[in-house]
C-alpha positions as CSV (number, residue, x, y, z in Angstrom):
1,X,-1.0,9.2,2.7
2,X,1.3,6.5,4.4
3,X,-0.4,3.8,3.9
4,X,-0.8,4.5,0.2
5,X,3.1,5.3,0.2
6,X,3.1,1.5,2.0
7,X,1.1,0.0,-0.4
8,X,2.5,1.6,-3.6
9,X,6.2,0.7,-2.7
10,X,6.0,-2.0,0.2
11,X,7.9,1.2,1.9
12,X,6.9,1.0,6.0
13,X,9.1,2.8,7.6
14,X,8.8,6.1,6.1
15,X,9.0,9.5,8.8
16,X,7.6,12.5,7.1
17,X,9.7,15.5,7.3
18,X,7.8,18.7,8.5
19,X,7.0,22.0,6.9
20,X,7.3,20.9,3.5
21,X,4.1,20.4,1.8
22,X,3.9,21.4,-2.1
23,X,1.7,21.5,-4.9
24,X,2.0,21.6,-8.8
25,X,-1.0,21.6,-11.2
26,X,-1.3,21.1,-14.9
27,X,-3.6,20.3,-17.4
28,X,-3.3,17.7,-20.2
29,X,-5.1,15.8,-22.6
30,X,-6.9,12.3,-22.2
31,X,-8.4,11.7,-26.0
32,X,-10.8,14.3,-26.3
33,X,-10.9,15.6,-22.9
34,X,-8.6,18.1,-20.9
35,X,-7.8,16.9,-17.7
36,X,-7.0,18.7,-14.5
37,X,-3.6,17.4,-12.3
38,X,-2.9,18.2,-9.2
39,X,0.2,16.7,-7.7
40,X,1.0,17.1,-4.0
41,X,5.0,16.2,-2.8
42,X,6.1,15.9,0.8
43,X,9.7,15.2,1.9
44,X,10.0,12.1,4.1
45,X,12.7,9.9,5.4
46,X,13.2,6.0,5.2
47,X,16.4,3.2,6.4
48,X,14.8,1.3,3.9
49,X,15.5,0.5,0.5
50,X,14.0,-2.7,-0.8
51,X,11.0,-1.1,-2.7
52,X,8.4,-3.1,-4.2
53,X,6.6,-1.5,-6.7
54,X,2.7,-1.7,-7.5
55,X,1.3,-2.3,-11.0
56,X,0.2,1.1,-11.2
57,X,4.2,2.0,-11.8
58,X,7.0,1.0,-14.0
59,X,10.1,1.3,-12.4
60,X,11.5,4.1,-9.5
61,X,14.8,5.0,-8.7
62,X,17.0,6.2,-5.7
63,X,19.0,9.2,-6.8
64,X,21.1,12.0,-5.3
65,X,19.7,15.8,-5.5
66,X,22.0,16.8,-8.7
67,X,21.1,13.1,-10.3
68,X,17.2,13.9,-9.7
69,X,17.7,17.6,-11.1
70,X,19.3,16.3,-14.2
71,X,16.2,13.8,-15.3
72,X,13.8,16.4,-14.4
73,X,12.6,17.7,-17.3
74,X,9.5,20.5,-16.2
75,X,10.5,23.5,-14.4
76,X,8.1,23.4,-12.0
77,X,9.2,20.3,-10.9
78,X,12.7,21.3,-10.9
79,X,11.7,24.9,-8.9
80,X,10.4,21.9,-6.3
81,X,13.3,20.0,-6.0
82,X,15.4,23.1,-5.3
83,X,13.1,24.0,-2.6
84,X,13.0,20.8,-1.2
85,X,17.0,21.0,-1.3
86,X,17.5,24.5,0.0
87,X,15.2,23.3,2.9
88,X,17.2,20.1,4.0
89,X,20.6,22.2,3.5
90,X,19.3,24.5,5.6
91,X,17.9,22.3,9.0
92,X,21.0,20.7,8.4
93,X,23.1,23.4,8.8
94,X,21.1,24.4,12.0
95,X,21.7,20.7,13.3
96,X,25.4,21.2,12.9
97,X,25.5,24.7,14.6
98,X,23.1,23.3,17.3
């Protein structure tokens, strides 16, 4: 999963960040065919920010939690980025009481 991360965005140093591992699935439609999705998100961590993007991809951006919440547009996918927040709040909070 790294080294597609690595070879998707020129991203090296990237440190996954544990116990967060979700899934969302979805159909839609190629033509005439209905295709199955499934689209697994991690949380990980990076210092670096020159990202080089593969042809696969158009463009990416860096945003804050409430930036990335308000150009979500599916629910699911917003019901993920809440959980991935809530999470981070949380281990941070038990950093700062540590």
């Amino acid at each position: 999963m790294l080294r597609e991360v690595r070879e998707e965005t020129g991203l090296a140093g990237i440190t996954l960040i544990d116990g967060f591992r979700k899934e969302i699935e979805y159909f839609y439609r190629r033509g005439e065919m209905t295709v199955h999705k499934k689209v697994v998100f991690f949380l990980a961590r990076t210092d670096e920010d020159r990202v080089k993007i593969s042809s696969e991809h158009q463009a990416f951006g860096w945003f804050r939690y409430e930036q990335a919440l308000g150009k979500t547009t599916h629910e699911n996918s917003k019901h993920l980025l809440n959980e991935a927040e809530g999470m981070l709040r949380t281990r941070e909070g038990a950093a700062a009481g540590a």
